[in-house]
PARO-15655 format. One record per atom (N, C-alpha, C): residue in one letter; z, x, y; residue number from 1; atom name. Coordinates in nm, 3 decimals. Atoms other than C-alpha are relative to their C-alpha. Layout:
! PARO-15655
+---+---------+---------+---------+-----+----+
: r :      zz :      xx :      yy :   k :  a :
+---+---------+---------+---------+-----+----+
: A :       Z :       X :       Y : NUM : CA :
...
+---+---------+---------+---------+-----+----+
END
This chain:
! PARO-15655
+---+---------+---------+---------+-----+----+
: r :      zz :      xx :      yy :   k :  a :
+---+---------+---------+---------+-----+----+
: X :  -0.027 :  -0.137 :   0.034 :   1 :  N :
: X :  -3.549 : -21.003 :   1.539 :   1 : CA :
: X :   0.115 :   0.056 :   0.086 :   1 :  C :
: X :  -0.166 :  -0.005 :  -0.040 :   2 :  N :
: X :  -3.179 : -21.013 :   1.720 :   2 : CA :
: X :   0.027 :   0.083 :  -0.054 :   2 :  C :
: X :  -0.097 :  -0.109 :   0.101 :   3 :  N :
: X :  -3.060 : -20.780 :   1.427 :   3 : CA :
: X :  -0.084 :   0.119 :  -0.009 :   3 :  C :
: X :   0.054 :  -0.159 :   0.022 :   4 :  N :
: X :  -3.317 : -20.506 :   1.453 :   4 : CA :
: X :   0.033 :   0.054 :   0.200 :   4 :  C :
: X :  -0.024 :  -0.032 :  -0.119 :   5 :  N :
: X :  -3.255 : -20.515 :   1.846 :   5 : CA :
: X :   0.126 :   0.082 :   0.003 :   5 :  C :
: X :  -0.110 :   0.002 :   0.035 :   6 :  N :
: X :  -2.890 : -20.482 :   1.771 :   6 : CA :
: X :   0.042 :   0.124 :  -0.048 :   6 :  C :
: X :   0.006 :  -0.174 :   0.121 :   7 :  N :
: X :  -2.903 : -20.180 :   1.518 :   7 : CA :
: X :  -0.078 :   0.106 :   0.071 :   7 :  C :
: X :   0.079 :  -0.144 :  -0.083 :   8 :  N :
: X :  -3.152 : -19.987 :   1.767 :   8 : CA :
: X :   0.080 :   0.022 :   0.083 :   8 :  C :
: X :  -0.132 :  -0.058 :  -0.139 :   9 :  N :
: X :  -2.869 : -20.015 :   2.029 :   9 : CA :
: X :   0.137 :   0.026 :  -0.041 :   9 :  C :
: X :  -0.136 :  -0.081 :   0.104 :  10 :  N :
: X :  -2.592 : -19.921 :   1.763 :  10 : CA :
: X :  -0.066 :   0.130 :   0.010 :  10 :  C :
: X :   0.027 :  -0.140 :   0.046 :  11 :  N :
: X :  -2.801 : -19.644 :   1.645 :  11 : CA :
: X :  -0.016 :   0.094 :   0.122 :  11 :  C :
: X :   0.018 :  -0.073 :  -0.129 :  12 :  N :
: X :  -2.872 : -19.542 :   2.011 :  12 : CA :
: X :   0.152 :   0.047 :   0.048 :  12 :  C :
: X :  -0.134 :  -0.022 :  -0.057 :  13 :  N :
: X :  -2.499 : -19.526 :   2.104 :  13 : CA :
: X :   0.033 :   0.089 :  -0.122 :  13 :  C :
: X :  -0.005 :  -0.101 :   0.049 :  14 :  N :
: X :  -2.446 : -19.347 :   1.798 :  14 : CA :
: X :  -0.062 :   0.160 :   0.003 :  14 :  C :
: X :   0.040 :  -0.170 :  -0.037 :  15 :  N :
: X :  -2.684 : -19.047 :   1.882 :  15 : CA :
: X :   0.051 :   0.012 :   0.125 :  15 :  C :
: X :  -0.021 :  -0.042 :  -0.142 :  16 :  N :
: X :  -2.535 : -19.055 :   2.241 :  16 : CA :
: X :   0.144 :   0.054 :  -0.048 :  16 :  C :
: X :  -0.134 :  -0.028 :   0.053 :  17 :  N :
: X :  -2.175 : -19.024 :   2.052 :  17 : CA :
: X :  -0.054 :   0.181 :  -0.076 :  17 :  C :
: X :   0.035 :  -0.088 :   0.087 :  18 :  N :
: X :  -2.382 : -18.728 :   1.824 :  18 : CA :
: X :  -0.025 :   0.105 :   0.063 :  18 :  C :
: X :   0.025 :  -0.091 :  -0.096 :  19 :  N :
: X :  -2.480 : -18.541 :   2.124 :  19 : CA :
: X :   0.081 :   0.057 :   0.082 :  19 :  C :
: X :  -0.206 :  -0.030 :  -0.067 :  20 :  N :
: X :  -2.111 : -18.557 :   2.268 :  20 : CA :
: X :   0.048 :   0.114 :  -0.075 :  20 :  C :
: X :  -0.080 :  -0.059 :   0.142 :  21 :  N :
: X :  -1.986 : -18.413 :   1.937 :  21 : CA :
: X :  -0.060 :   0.161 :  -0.017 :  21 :  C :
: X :   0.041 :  -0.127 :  -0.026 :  22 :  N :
: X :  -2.271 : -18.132 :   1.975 :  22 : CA :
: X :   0.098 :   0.045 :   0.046 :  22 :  C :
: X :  -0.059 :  -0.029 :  -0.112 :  23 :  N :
: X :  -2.123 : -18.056 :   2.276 :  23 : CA :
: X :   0.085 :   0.041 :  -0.006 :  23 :  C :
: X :  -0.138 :  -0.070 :   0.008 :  24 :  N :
: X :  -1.833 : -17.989 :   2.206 :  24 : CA :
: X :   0.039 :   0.076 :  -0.138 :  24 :  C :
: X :  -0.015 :  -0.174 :   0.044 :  25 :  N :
: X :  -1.923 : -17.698 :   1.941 :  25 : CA :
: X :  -0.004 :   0.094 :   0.057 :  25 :  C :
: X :   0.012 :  -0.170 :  -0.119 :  26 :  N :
: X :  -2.026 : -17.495 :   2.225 :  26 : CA :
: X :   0.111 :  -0.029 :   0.086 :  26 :  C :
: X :  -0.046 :  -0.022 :  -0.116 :  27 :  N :
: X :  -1.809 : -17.596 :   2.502 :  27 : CA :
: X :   0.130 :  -0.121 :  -0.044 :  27 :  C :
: X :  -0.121 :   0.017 :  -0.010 :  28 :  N :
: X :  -1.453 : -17.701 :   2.498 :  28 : CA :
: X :   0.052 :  -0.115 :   0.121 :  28 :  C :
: X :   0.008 :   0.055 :  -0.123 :  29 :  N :
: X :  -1.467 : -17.999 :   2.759 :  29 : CA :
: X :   0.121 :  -0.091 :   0.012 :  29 :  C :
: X :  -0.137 :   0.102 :   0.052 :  30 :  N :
: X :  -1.155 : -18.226 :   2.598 :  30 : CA :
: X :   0.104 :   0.099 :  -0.112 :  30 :  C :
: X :  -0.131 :  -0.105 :   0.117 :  31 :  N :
: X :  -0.790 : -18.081 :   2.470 :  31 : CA :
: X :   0.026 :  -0.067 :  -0.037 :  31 :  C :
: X :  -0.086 :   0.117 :   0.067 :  32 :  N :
: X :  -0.685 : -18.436 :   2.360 :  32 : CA :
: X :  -0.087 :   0.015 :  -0.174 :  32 :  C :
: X :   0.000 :   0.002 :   0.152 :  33 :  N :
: X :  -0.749 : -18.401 :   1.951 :  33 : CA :
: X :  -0.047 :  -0.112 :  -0.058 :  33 :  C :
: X :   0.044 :   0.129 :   0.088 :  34 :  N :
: X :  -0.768 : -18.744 :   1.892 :  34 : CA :
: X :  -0.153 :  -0.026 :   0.067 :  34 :  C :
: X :   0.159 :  -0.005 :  -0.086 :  35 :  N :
: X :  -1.046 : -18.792 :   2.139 :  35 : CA :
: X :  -0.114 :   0.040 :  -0.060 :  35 :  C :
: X :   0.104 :  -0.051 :   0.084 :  36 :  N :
: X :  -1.235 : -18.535 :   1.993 :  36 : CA :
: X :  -0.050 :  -0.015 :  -0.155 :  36 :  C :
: X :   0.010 :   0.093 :   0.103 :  37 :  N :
: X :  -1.221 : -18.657 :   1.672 :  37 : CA :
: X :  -0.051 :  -0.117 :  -0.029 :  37 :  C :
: X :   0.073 :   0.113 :   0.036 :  38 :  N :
: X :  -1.308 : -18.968 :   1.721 :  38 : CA :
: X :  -0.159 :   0.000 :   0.056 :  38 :  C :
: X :   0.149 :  -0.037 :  -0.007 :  39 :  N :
: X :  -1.630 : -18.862 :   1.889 :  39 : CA :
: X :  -0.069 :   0.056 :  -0.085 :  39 :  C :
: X :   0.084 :  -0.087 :   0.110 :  40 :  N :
: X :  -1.702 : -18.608 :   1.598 :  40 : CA :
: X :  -0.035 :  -0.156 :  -0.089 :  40 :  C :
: X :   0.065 :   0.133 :   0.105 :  41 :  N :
: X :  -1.676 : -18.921 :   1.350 :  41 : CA :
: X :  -0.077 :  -0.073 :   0.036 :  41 :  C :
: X :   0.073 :   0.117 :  -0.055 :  42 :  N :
: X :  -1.831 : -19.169 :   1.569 :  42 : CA :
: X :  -0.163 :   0.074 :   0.005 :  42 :  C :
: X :   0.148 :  -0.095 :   0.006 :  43 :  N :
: X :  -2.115 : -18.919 :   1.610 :  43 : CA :
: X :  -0.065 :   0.034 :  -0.133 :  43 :  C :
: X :   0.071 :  -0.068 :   0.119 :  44 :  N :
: X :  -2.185 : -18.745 :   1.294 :  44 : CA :
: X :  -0.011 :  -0.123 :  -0.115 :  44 :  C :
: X :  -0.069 :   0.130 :   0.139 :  45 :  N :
: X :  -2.002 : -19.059 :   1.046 :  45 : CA :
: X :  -0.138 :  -0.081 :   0.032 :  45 :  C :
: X :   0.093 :   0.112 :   0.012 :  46 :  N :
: X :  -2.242 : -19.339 :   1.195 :  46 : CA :
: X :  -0.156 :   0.018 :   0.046 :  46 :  C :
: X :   0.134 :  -0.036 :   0.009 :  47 :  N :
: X :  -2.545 : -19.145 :   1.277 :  47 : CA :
: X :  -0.093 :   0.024 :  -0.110 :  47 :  C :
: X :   0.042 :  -0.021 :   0.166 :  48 :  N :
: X :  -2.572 : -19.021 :   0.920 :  48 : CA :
: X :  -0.052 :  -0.091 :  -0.032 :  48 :  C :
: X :   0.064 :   0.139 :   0.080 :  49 :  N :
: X :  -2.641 : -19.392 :   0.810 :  49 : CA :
: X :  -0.049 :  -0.049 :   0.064 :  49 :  C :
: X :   0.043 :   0.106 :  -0.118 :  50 :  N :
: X :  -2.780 : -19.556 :   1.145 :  50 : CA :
: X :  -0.123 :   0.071 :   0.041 :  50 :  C :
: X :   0.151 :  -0.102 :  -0.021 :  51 :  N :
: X :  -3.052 : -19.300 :   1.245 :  51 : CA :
: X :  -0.090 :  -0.041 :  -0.075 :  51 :  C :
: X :   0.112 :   0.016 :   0.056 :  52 :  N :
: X :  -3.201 : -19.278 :   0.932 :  52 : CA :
: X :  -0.029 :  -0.180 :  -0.049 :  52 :  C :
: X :   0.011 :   0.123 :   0.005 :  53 :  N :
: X :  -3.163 : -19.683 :   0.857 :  53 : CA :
: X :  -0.114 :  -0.066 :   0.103 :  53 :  C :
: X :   0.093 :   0.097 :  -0.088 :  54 :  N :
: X :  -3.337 : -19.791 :   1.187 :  54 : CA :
: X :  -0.113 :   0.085 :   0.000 :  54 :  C :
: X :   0.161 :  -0.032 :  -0.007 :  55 :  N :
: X :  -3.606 : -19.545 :   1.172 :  55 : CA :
: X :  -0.073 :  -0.054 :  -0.134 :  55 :  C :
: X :   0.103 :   0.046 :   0.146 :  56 :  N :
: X :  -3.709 : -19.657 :   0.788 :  56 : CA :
: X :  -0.014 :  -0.158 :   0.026 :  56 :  C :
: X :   0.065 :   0.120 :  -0.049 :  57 :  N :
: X :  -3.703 : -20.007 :   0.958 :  57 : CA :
: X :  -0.092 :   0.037 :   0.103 :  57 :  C :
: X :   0.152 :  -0.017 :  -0.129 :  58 :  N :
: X :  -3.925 : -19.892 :   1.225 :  58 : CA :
: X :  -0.141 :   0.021 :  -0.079 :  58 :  C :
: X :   0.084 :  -0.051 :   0.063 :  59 :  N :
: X :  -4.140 : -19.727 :   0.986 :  59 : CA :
: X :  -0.095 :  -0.171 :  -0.078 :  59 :  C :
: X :   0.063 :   0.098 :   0.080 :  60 :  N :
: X :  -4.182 : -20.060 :   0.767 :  60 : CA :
: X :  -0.006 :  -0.120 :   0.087 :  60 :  C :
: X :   0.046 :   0.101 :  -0.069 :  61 :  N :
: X :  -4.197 : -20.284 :   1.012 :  61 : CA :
: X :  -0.118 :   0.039 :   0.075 :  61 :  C :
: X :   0.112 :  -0.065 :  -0.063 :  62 :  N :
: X :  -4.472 : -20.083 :   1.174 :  62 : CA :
: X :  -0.131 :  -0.021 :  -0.084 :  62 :  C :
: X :   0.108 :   0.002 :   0.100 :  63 :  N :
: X :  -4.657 : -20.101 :   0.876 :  63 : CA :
: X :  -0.053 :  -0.133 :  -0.029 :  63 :  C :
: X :  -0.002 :   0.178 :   0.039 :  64 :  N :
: X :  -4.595 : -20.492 :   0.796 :  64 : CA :
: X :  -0.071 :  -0.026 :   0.086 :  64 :  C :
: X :   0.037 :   0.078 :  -0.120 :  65 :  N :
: X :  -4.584 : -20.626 :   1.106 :  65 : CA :
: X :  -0.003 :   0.019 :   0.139 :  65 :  C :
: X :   0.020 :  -0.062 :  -0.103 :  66 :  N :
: X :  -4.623 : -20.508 :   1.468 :  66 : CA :
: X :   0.096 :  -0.107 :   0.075 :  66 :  C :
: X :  -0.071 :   0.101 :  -0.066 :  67 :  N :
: X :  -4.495 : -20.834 :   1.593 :  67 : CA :
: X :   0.172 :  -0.026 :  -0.011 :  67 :  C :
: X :  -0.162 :  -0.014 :   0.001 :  68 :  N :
: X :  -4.155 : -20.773 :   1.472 :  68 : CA :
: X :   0.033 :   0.088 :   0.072 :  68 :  C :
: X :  -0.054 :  -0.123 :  -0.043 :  69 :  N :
: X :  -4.107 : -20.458 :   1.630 :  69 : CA :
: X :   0.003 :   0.010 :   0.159 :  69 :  C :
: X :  -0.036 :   0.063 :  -0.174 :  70 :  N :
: X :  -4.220 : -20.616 :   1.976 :  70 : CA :
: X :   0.115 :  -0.012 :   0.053 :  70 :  C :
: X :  -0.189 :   0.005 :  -0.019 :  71 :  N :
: X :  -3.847 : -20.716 :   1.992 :  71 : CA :
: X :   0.054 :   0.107 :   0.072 :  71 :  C :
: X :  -0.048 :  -0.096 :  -0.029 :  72 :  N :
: X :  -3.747 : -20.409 :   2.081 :  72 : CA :
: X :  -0.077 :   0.095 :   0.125 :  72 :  C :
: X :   0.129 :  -0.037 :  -0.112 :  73 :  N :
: X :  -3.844 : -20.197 :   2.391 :  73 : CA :
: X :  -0.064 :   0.152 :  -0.017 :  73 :  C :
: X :   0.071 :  -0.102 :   0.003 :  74 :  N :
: X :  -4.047 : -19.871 :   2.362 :  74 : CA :
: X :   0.098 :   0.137 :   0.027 :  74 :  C :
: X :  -0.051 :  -0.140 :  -0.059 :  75 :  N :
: X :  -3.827 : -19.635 :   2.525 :  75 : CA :
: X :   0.092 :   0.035 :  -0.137 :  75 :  C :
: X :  -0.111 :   0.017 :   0.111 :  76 :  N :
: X :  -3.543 : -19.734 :   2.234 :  76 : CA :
: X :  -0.035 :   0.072 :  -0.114 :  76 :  C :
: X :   0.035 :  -0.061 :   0.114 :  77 :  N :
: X :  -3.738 : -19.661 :   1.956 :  77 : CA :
: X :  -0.032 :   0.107 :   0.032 :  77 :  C :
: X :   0.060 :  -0.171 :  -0.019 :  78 :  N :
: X :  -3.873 : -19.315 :   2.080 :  78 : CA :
: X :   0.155 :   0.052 :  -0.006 :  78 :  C :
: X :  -0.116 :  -0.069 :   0.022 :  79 :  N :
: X :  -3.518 : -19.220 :   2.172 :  79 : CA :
: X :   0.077 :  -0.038 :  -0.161 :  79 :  C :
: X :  -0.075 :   0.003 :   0.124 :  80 :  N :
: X :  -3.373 : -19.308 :   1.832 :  80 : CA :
: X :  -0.076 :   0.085 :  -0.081 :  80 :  C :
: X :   0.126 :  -0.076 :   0.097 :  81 :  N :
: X :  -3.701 : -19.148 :   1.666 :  81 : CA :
: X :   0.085 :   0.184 :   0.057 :  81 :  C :
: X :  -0.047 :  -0.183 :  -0.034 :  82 :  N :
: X :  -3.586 : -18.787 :   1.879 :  82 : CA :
: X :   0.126 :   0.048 :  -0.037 :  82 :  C :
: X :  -0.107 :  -0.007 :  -0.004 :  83 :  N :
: X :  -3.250 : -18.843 :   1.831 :  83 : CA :
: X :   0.043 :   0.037 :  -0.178 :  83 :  C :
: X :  -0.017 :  -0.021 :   0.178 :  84 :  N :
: X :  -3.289 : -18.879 :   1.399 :  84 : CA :
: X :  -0.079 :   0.164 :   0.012 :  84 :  C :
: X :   0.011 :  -0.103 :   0.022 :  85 :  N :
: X :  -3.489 : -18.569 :   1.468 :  85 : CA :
: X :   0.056 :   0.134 :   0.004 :  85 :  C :
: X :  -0.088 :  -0.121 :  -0.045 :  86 :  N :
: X :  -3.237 : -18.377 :   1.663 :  86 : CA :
: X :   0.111 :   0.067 :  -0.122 :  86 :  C :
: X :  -0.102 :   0.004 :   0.086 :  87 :  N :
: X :  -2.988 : -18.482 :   1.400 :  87 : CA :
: X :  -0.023 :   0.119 :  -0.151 :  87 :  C :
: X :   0.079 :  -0.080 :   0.079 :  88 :  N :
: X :  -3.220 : -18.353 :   1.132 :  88 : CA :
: X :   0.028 :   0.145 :  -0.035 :  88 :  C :
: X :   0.009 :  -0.113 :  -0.013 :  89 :  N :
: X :  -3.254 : -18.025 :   1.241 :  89 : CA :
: X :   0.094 :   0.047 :   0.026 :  89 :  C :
: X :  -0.141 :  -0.042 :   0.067 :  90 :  N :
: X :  -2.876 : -17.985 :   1.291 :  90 : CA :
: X :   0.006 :  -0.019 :  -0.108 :  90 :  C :
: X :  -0.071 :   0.003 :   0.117 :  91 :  N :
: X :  -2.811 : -18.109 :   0.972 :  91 : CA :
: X :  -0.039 :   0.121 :  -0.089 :  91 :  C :
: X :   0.074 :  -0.042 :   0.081 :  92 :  N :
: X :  -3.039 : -17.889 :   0.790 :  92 : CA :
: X :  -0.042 :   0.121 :   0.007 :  92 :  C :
: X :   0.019 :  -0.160 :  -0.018 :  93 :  N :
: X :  -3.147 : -17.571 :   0.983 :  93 : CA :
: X :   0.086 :   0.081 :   0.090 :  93 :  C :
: X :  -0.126 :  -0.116 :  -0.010 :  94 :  N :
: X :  -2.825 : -17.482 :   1.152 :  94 : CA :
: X :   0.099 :   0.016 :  -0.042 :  94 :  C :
: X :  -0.110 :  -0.033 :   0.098 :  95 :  N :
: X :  -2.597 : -17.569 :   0.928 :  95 : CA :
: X :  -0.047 :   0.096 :  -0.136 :  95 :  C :
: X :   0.055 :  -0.086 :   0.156 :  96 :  N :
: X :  -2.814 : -17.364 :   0.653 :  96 : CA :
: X :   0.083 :   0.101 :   0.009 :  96 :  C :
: X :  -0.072 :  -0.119 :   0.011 :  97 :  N :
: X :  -2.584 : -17.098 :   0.537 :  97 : CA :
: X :  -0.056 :   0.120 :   0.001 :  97 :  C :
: X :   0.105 :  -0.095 :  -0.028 :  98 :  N :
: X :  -2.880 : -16.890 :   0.556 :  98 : CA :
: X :   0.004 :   0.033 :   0.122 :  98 :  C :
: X :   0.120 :  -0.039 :  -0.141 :  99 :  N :
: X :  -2.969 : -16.865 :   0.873 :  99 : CA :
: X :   0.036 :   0.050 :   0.077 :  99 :  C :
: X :  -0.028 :  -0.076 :  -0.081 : 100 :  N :
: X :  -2.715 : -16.685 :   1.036 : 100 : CA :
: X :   0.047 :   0.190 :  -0.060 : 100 :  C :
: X :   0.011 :  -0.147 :   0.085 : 101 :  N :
: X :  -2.743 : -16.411 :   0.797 : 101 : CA :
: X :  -0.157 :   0.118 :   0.068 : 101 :  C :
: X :   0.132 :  -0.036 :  -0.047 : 102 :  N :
: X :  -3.009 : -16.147 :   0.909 : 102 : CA :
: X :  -0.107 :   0.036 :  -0.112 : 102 :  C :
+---+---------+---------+---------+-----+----+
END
């Protein structure tokens, strides 16, 4: 299980890229353009598909087989699990066009 190890430590570097990219809606920490850019994409671009990918393998391998998921170490999967959630709830309840309406 090399390739689910693999994809939990993609998807992990991608929410650490996703949390950068936050970051720098509120606070202004880099003037280089390209920089920031490539953190927004690297963040938002491969979290979009890598988040939710390794958690619906977590999910079904959880269900299958337990012994596959051994592979991987505990802390990994929780942080990728908080990290699809964080994502989540940006995607969905602060980007709602609602919600900064009163």
């Amino acid at each position: 299980m090399r390739w689910l190890l693999f994809l939990s430590r993609a998807a992990f570097m991608c929410g650490v890229f996703m949390l950068l990219a936050f970051s720098l809606l509120f606070v202004t920490w880099h003037n280089e353009e390209t920089v920031s850019s490539t953190i927004i994409m690297a963040g938002y671009g491969l979290a979009m598909v890598l988040l939710p990918l390794i958690a619906f393998l977590y999910l079904v391998f959880a269900i299958t087989s337990s012994k596959k998921l051994a592979a991987v170490p505990r802390w990994l999967i929780f942080s990728n699990i908080v990290l699809l959630i964080i994502f989540l709830i940006f995607t969905f309840y602060i980007n709602d066009p609602y919600y900064h309406q009163g």
